[in-house]
N, C-alpha and C positions, 0 to 999 in steps of 0.2 A: 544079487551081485550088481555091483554098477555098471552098468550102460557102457558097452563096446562096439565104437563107430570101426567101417572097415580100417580106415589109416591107423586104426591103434588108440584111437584116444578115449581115455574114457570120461563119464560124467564131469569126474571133478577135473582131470585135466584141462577141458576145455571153461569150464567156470573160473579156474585159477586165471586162464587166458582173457575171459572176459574182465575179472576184478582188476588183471594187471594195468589191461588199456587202461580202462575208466580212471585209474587212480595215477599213472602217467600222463592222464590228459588233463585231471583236474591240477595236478603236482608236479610242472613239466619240469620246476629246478631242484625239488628235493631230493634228498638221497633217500628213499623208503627203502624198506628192509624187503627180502623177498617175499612174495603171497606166498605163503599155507594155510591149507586146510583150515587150521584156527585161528588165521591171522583175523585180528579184531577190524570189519568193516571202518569202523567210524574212528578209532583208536589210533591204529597202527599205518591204518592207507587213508584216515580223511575224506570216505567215503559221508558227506551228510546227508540230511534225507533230501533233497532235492535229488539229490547223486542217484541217491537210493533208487528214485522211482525211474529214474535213466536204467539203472543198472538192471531192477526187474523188466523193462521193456527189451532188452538187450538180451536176457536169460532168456524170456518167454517167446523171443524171436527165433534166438542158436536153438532153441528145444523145439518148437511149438508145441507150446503146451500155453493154461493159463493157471497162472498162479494163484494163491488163494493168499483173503486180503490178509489174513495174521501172520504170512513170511514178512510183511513189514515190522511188527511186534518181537518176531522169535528169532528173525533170518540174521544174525549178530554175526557171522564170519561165515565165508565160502562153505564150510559142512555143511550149515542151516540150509545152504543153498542147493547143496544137490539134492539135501533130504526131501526138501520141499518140490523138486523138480522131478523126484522118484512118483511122492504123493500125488501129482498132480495125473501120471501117467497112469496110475493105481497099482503102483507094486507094491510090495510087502516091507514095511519100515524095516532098517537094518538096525542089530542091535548092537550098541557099542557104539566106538569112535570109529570111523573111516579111514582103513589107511592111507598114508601119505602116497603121491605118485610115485612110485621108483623109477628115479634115472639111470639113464644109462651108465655101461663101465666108461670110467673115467680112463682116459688117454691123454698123453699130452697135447693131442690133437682134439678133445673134446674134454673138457674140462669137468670133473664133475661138481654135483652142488654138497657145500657146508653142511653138516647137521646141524639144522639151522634149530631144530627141537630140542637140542643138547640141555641138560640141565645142571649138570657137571664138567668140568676139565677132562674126567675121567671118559663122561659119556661120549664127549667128542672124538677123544684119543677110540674108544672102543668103536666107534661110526664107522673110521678108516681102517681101523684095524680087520673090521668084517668086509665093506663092501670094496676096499682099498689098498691091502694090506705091502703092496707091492710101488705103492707109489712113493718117490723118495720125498723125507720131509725134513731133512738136514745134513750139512756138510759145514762140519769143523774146518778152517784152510788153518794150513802153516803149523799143526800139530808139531811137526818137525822138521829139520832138514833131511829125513827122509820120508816123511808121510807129508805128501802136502795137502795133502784132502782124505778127508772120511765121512764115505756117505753114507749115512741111516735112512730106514723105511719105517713107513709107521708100522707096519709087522717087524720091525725089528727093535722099533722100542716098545712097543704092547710087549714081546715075550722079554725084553732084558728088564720092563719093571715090574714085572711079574717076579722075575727072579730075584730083586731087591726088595722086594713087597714080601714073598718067602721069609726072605733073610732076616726082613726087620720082627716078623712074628714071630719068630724063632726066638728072638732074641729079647722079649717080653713087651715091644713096643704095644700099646694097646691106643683103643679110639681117642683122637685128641691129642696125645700125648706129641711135643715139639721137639722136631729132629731138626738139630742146626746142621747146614750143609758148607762148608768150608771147602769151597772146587773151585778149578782153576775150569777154563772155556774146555770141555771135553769131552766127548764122547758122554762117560758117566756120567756125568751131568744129571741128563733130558731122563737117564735110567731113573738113577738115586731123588730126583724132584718127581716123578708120577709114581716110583716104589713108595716112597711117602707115603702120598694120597691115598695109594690102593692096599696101604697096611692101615689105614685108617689115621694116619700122623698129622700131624702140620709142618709144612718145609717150611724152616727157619733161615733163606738164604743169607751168609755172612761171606764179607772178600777177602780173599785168599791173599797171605805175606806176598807183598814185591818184590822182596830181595830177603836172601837168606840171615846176612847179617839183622836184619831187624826183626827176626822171626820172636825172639821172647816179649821185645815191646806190642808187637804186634797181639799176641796172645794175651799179653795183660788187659788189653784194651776190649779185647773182645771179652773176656770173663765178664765183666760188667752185663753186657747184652743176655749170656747164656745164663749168668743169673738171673737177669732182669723175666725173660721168657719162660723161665724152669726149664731148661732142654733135659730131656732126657739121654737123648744121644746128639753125637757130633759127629759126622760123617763127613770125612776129608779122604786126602792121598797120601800118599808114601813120603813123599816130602814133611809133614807136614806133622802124621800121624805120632814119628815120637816122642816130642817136643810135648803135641797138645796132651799127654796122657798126662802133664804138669797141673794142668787146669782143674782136674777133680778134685784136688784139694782146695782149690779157693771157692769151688762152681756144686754145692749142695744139690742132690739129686743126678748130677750128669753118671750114667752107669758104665761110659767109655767113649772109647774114640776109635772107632775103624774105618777102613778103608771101603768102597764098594768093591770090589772083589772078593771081599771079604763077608762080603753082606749078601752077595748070591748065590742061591740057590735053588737045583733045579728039581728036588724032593719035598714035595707040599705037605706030606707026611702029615696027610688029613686035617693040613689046618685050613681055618674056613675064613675068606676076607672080608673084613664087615663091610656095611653098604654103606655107600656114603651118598649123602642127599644135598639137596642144592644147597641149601642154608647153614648147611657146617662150614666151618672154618677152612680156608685152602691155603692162604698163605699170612704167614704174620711178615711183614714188609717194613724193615729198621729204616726210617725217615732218615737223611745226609748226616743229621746233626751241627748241620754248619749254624746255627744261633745258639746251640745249647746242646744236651747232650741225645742222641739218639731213641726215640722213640718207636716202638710196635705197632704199627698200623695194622688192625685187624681186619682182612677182607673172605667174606663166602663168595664158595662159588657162583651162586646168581649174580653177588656185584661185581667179580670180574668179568663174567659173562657178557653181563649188562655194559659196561663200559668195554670190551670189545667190540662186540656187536655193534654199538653207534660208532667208534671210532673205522672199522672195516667200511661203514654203509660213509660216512663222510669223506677217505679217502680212497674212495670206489674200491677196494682190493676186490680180486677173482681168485681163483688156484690158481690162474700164469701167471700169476707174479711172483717175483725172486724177490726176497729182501736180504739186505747184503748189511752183515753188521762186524763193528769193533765192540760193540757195546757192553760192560760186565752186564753178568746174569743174572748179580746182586742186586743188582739199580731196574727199579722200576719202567726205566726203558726199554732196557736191555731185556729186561725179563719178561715182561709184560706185552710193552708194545710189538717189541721183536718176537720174540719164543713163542708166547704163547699166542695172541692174536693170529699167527703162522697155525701152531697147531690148529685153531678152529677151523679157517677160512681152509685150509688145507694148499697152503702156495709154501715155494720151498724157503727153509731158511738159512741162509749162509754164513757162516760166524768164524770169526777169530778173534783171538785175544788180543786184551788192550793193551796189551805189552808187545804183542806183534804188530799194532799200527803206530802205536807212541815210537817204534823203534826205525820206521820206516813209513812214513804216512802217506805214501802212495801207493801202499799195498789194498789201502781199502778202493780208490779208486780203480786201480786195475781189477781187484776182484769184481768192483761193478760192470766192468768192461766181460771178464772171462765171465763169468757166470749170466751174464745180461740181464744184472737188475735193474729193476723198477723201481723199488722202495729202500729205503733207507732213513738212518737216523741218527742227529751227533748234538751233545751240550755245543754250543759254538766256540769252543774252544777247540774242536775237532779241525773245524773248518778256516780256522785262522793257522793251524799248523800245516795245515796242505798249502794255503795262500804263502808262509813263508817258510816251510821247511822243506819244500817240493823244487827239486832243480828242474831246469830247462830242459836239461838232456834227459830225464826219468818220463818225461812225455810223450818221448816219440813213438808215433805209429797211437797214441791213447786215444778211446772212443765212447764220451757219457754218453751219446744217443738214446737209448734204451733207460736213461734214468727218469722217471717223471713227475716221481716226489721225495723230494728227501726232507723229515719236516728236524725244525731247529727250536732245541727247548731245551729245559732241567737247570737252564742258567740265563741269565739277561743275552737278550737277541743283539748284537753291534747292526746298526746301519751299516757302518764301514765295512764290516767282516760281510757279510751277507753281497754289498755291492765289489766289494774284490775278487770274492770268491765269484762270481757271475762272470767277473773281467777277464778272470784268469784263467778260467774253463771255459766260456763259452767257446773258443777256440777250437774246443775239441771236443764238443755235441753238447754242452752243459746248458739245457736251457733256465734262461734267469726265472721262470713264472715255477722251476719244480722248487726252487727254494722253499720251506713252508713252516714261519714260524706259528708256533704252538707254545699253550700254556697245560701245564696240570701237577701233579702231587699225588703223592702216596694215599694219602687220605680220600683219594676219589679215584683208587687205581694207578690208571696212569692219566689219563686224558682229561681235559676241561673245554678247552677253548679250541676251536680248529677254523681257519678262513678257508673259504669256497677254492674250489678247485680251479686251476690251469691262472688262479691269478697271482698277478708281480706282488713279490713282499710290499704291504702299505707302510709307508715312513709318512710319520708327524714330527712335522718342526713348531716346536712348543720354543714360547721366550724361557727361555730358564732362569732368569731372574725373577719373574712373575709367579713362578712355581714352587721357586724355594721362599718366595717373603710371604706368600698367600696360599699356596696349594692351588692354582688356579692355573689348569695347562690351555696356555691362551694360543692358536695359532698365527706361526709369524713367517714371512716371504723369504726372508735372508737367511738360510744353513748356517751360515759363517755365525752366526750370532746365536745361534737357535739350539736346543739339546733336540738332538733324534732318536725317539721315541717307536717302537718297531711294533705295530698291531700283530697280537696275537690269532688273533680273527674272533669269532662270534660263542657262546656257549651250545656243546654241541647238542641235540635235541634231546628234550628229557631234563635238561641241568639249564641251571638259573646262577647268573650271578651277582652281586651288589658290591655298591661301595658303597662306607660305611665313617662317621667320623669317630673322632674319642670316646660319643658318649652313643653309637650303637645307632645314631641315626642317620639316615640312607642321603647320600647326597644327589645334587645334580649331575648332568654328564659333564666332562672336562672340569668336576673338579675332585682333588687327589683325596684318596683317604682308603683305608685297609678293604682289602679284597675278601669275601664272603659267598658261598654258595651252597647249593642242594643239589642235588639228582641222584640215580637209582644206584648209585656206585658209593654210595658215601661212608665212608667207614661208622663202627657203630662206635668206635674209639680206639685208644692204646692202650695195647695188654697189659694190667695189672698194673694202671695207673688213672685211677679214677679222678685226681687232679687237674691231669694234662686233658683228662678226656672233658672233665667240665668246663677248663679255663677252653677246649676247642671247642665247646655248642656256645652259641646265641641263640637260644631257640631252637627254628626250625635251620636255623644256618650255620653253617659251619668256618673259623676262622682258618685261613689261608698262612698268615705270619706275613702275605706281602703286602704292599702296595702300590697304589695306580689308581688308572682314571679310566672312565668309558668314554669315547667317542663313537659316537653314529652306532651304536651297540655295540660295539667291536673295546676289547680288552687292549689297555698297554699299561705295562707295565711299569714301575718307576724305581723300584726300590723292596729290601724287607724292611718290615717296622722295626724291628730291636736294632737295626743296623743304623736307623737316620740317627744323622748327626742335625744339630740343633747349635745354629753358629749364627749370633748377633741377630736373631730375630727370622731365621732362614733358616730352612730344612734341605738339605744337601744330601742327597745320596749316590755312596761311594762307590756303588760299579762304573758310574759315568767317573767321577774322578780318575779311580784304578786303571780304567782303558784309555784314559788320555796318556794319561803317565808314563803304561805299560809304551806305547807310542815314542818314546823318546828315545835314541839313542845310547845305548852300555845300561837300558834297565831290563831285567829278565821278563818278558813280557806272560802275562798270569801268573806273578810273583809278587806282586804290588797287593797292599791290605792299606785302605783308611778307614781310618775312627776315631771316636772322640774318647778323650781323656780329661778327667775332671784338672782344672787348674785352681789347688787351693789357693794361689795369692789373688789370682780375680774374682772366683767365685762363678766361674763360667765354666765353660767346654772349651777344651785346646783340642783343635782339628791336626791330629798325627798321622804323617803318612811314613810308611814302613815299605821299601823298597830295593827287593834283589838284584847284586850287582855281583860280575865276578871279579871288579875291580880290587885289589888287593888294598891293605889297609893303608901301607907308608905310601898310595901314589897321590898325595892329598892332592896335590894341583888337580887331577884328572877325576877326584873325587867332589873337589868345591866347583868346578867348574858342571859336574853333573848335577850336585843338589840346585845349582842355581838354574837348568834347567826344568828340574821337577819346578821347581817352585815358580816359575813362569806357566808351563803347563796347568799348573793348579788350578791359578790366579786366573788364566784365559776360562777353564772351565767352571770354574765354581764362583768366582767375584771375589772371594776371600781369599790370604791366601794361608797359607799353612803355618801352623805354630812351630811345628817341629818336623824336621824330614830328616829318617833314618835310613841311612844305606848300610845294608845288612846282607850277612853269605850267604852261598844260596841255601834253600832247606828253612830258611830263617821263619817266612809267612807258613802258617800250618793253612792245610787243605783237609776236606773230607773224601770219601773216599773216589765220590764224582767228581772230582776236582772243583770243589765252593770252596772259597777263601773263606776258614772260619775266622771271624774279625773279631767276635770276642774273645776267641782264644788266643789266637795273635794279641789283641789288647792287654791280656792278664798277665802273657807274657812278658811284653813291655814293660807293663806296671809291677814287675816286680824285676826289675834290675835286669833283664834276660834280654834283652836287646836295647842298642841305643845306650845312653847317657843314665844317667842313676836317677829315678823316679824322687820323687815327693815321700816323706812315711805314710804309713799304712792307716792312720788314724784319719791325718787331712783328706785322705783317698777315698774313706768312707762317709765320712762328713759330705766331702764333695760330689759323690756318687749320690747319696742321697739327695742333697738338695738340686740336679740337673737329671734327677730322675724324676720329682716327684713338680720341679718349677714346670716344665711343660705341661703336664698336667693340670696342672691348676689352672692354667691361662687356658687350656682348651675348654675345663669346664664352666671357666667364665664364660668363655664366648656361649659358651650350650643355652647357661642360664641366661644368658641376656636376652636370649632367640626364644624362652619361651613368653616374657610379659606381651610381645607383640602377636604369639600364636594364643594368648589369652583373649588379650583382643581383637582378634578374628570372631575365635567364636562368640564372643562375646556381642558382636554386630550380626554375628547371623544368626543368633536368638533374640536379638533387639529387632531386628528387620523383618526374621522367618516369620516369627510368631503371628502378627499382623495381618504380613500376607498372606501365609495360608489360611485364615481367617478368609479374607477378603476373596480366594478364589475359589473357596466353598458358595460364600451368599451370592458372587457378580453372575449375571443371568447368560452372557453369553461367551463363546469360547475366545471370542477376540479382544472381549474387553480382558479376560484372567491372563490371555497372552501379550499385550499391551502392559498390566500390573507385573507383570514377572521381568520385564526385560526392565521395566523403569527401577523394579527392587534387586537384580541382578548388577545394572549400574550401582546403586548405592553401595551396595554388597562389596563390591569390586574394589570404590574410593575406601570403604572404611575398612578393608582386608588390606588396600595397598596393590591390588590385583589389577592391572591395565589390562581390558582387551581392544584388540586390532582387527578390526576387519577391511581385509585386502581382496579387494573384485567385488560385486554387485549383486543379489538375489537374481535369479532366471524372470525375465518378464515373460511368463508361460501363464496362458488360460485354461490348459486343463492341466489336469494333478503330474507331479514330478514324483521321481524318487529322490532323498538328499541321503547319500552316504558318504560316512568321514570315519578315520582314524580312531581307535577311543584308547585312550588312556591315561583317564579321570575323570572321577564323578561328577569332576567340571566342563566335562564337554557336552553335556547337554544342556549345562546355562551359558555353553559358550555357541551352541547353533540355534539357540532363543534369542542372543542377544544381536544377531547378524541376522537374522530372518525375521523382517517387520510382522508376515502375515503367521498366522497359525501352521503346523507341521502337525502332523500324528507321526508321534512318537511308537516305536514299538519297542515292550520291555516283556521280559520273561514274568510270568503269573504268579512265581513266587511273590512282588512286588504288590502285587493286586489284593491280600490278605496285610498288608503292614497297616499297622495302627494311624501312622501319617502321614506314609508315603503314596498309600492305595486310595484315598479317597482323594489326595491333590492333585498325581497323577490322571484320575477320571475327570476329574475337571477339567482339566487341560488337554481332553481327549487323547491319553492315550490308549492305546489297543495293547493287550494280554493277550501273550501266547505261550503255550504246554511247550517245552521242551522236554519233559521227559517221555520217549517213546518214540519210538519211528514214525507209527503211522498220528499222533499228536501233532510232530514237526510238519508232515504233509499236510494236518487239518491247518495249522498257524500260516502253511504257506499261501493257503487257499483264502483267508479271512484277508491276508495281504493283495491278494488279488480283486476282492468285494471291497476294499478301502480305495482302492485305486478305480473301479471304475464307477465309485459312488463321485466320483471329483477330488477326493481330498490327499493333497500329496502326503508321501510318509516321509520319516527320518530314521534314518535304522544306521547302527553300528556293527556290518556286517563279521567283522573278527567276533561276535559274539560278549564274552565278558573281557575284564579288564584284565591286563597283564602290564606289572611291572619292567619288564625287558622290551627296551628300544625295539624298532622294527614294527614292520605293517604284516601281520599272522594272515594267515589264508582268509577266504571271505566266505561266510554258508553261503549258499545260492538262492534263499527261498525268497529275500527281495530281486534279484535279478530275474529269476523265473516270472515272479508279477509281473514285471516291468514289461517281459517280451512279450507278455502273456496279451497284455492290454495295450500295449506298444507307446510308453509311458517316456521320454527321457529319464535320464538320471545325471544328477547333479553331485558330481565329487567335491568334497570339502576338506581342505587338509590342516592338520589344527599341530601345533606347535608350542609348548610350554607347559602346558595343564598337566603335565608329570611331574614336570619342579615343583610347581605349586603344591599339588596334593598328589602322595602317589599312590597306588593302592595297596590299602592294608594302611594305611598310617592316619594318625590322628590328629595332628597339628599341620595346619597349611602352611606355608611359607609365602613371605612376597613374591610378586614376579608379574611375570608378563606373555598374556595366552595371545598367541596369532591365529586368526580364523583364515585361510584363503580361498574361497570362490573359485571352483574352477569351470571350463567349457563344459557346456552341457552335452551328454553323450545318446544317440536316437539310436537305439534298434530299429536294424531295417527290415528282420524279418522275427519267428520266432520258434520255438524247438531250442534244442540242449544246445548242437552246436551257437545258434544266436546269446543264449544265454553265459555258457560257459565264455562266449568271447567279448560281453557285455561285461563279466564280473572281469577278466585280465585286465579291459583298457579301465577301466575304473581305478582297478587297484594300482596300475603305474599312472594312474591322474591322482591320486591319492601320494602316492608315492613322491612323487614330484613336488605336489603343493607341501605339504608335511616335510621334507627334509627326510625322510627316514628311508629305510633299506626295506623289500620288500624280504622276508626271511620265513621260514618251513615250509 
């Protein structure tokens, strides 16, 4: 049995305590995920082996005991560690996994911990249901004018979807099989979406009719989906229910339509619910449709999991937090980031319908107020209606205090809306740093992009005329002149993002071109569209449909692709247009749609804007005098100005169901006599479609092709150059003369690549050995601390390197040193050969982030050059290197011109030596690194 100290603690509890420090100390701004038992040392906490032999000193200290030397080897997460601290004591090896500590009962006054081991939705739900079953985990508001609240326990939704889980087996649902869920914000809900799961189903959430009168169009629209998915059932309300039984004559397979009252049942009548496992299917998630028509994003429970999990540990959630939402249940926000991320972390979640905030949009802030939330979430349309549909007098006595993030996403972020809403509230606790815009999509859950915590929304003023003629967001001083660009923040760990041009290849930062990513949440495609799902891989990446540009790592957005309009040599995108507009006086503001329409008599794009007014038709005066409005607004934001401005009734611009302006649909409408003035015929429309679909293209892939004769002759110079020299630094006899031939062929390299390097600050004039560490990221950064450093450096590279046919015998020439990374107690031998190179005399050059990564920012640093350093009491020389990503970035095979910056920074002396010395040698390092490099210190 494990080790019970008198206070209660046992083995592993106090190991869990020891791994936590250590990986707090080394990671003091990350957000890591809680230690358990099998949380992976080097994985999960960034535990490396320098750490490592910290961390067995630190064990063998809390235990006294001595460890044996294969816990380096075997010792991979906290278990290995108490096993090994049992062994050493000489008790009897335990057999199996160790169980987890058990926390205490949860109280509002002590909060308990997540199941953080959950491997399902399900498992989650059943975590609380056993050790918590009494804690409340939702409260519907404004149900009625006489229910203003209804509050559920997770024992009270474990037994109600149990009861819908019954129902559905009853009723022949079997594993797999997709039940669309057609609910308004209620109670039944949270039932009818876990009755699903635990009948073995897949919840197919669809949004519920707005208003009665539209209730057949409504239906129509959704047949498409319930075919598209196969549903077998369709699980609505009373409202709703007799209408939909219309649908199984258009909807093949659907075997009915009921109600959840309908579907519960408290007689299990021996039926047995199947198991469900991480990797099955949990939810098919219909994408907005706002560019086309709605697609199944298929997500398992591990990738919702997974994309919870980081999104929770990024914006610190606990159980005491309240998240207070308007948000449908259908939308990936609402459902996901709100519902279910609640469910796991186990903090309460608050919901009302978006038809009770739309009717009243200071309902959601007061509930933040009553309820004392912390979290929160709105498309920014949310937040531009409380800015102008909120009177003065609806405030008094109102209190945001208690709010501390509320993040802003699912639609383009406003500068404007974002600094209003700050103006407007702070007044009344709202602080402007909880604002927090965010990026992400269905195809990766919910989440992608998240900026660091407690900071002010980052605004970029790009010249916007430089961005629509070139795609290049150039930073400019003057607002007034400038488009404001709102960072979304950084990719949250685990997930990676690019940008990418027409032809699939990855650009530099600040310049525009379609948005691209991976990480552990990524859908594996849409259901039973194996098109949509191929036209979404590139490989290992997956296409977004937007785009934008990176700055400083950090995501902004610009625009979606099918939306740019393409006017006179300039790409103009229409959310900046539409919010200027919406801006104007007598226009209905998120009622505004622009886009282009092919114009047969030029042979161009005619930039249309289509704009809701409740101006009546015969008031022409007050109508010409508004079009001439918009079309000044244009002209200020776009350069151009507008071919055509239709002022139209309201209802006229269609929306999806999140409120996206669908522009192509609006467009078709247009283009076929349905608003506005009478189109063109249908033949010139096609012609013209064609050729303004297919001319941009063409000119982008010239640009492509002309980018490659100069990446021909790149390589072409460094097979004319290499060849020789490596020759030359096999036969030259000493190491200073092969380092002398390399910097002079490096230079050559450079002129006939097109490649400038810069070296800013001076080599250390030191007589005994240094350390030089620098940034990497490119294979060009080590002909770029050759080409700045006259005298010789030993390099250190991983020993795969040391086996290459070309690389391993020019390398040893030039005195590098090979070291084992695979294995723990290997890294310890590699650490220690670093320390024999350093008190032989000869300084090293190590790129402590380890390998290369394509994503901006300076990655943690192993320790096992810093441990030398203190070891032998060595300075260390930070170098911060600048460009050699543009140039070549990793994983790619054509270099581009450009220009690598080396800068030289103060030399940093340990004054003493141990972990603390060490670990405080590798911080200042890395914000001396930080500094010279331009880049963000990030994970």
């Amino acid at each position: 049995m494990d080790g019970v100290r008198p206070d209660g603690r046992t083995d592993a509890d106090r190991i869990l305590v020891i791994a936590s420090k250590l990986a707090a100390e080394l990671h003091p701004d990350a957000a890591l995920s809680p230690v358990r038992l099998r949380s992976r040392l080097a994985a999960d906490l960034g535990i490396d082996s320098l750490a490592l032999v910290e961390f067995r000193s630190r064990v063998e200290d809390a235990f006294e005991v001595t460890l044996a030397d294969e816990v380096f080897a075997k010792g991979a997460t906290p278990e290995d560690w108490v096993r090994a601290v049992r062994a050493a004591r000489g008790q009897p090896p335990i057999e199996g996994p160790l169980p987890e500590p058990t926390p205490q009962r949860a109280t509002r006054e002590h909060a308990g911990e997540a199941p953080f081991e959950a491997g399902t939705l399900l498992d989650a739900l059943a975590w609380y249901a056993e050790h918590e079953p009494d804690r409340p985990h939702t409260r519907v508001l404004h149900l009625s004018d006489t229910t203003p609240l209804v509050e559920r326990t997770y024992g009270e939704l474990a037994a109600g979807s149990r009861e819908v889980a019954n129902g559905l087996r009853k009723h022949g649902i079997a594993p797999g099989d997709a039940v669309a869920l057609m609910l308004p914000t209620h109670p039944d809900y949270f039932d009818a979406f876990c009755g699903v799961l635990l009948a073995g189903g897949v919840p197919v959430p669809l949004y519920p009719p707005s208003r009665a009168s539209l209730l057949e169009e409504h239906l129509r629209r959704q047949a498409r989906i319930l075919r598209d998915v196969k549903a077998t059932l369709l699980v609505t309300d009373e409202t709703v229910a007799p209408s939909a039984h219309l649908l199984r004559a258009g909807v093949p397979g659907l075997q009915g339509c009921v109600t959840v009252e309908e579907m519960r049942s408290t007689d299990q009548g021996g039926l047995r619910l199947p198991v469900v496992r991480p990797g099955d299917t949990a939810l098919v998630q219909y994408s907005s449709g706002s560019t086309g028509h709605p697609k199944g994003v298929v997500l398992t429970h591990d990738q919702l999991l997974a994309n919870i999990r980081t999104l929770g540990a990024a914006a610190g959630v606990s159980a005491d937090d309240t998240f207070v939402s308007w948000l449908p249940l259908y939308h990936d926000m609402g459902l996901i980031g709100g519902w279910l991320t609640s469910l796991y972390f186990g903090y309460m979640f608050a919901v009302m319908s978006p038809l009770s905030f739309l009717a009243r949009p200071v309902r959601w802030l007061r509930a933040v107020q009553q309820h004392h939330g912390t979290l929160s979430a709105s498309p920014n349309f949310g937040y531009e209606l409380c800015v102008r549909h909120i009177a003065d007098d609806e405030l008094a006595g109102l209190d945001l205090s208690s709010w501390r993030l509320t993040c802003n996403g699912a639609e383009p972020v406003s500068a404007n809306t974002i600094r209003r809403f700050a103006e407007r509230f702070g007044p009344y606790g709202f602080r402007p740093e909880a604002m927090t815009p965010v990026y992400g999509l269905a195809e990766t859950a919910v989440g992608l992009t998240f900026p660091p915590l407690g900071r002010l929304p980052v605004i970029d003023a790009i010249d916007r005329d430089t961005l629509a003629r070139s795609g290049r967001a150039v930073p400019v001083t003057d607002e007034a002149l400038a488009r404001l660009v709102v960072s979304c923040g950084r990719p949250l760990p685990g997930y990676a993002v690019r940008i990418v041009d027409a032809t699939g290849r990855e650009v530099p930062e600040r310049v525009q071109g379609g948005v691209e990513f991976r990480g552990p949440s990524a859908t594996s495609g849409y259901f039973g569209d194996p098109a949509a799902t191929e036209a979404l891989r590139h490989g290992d990446w997956l296409d977004t449909g937007d785009i934008g540009y990176l700055a400083g790592g950090e995501l902004h957005l610009t625009g979606r692709a099918k939306d740019l309009v393409i006017r006179a040599g300039r790409n103009l995108n229409p959310e900046e247009i539409e919010e200027a507009i919406g801006d104007v006086a007598g226009v209905r503001r998120g009622c505004v749609a622009v886009f282009a329409s092919d114009d047969p008599r030029l042979g161009t794009e005619r930039l249309v804007v289509v704009a809701e007014t409740n101006l009546g038709r015969n008031d022409s005066e007050a109508r010409s005098d508004l079009q001439r409005r918009i079309a000044v607004a244009t002209v200020d934001v776009a350069g151009v100005a507008a071919d055509e401005i239709v002022l139209a009734p309201p209802g006229s611009v269609l929306k999806t169901p999140s409120g996206k302006i669908r522009r192509a649909a609006t467009r078709d409408r247009y283009e076929h006599h349905q608003i506005g003035r009478r189109a063109r015929g249908v033949r010139w429309q096609v012609v013209r479609f064609a050729w303004s679909a297919s001319a941009p293209r063409l000119r982008r892939f010239g640009r492509s092709a002309r980018s490659l004769p100069s990446a021909g002759l790149t390589w072409a110079v460094v097979i004319v150059v290499g060849a020789p020299v490596w020759l030359a630094v096999l036969a030259l006899p000493t190491v200073r003369l092969r380092w002398r031939l390399v910097r002079l062929a490096g230079r050559a390299l450079g002129i006939g690549a097109g490649v400038r390097f810069e070296v800013i600050g001076a080599p250390p004039d030191l007589t005994s050995s240094y350390v030089v560490v620098a940034n990497h990221m490119s294979f060009l950064d080590g002909l770029a601390l050759i080409e700045s450093f006259p005298s010789p450096l030993t390099f250190v590279a991983g020993d795969e390197l040391a086996d290459q046919r070309l690389a391993g015998p020019f390398l040893r020439r030039l005195g590098c040193e090979f070291v084992n990374r695979e294995g723990v107690a290997k890294e310890v031998a590699g650490a220690r050969k670093l320390t024999e190179v350093l008190r032989s005399g000869r300084p090293l050059a190590v790129f402590p982030e380890g390998g290369l990564d394509r994503a901006v920012g300076v990655r943690p640093f192993h320790l096992g050059a810093f441990g030398a350093a203190t070891d032998v009491g060595v300075p260390v020389v930070p170098v911060g290197i600048r460009g050699s990503r543009d140039v070549v970035r990793p994983g790619e095979k054509f270099p581009r011109r450009g220009h690598v910056e080396v800068a030289i920074g103060d030399v940093i002396t340990p004054t003493t030596s141990g972990w603390e010395a060490t670990l405080h040698l590798s911080e200042d390092a890395r914000r001396s690194i930080c500094e010279l490099s331009g880049e963000a210190a990030v994970g």
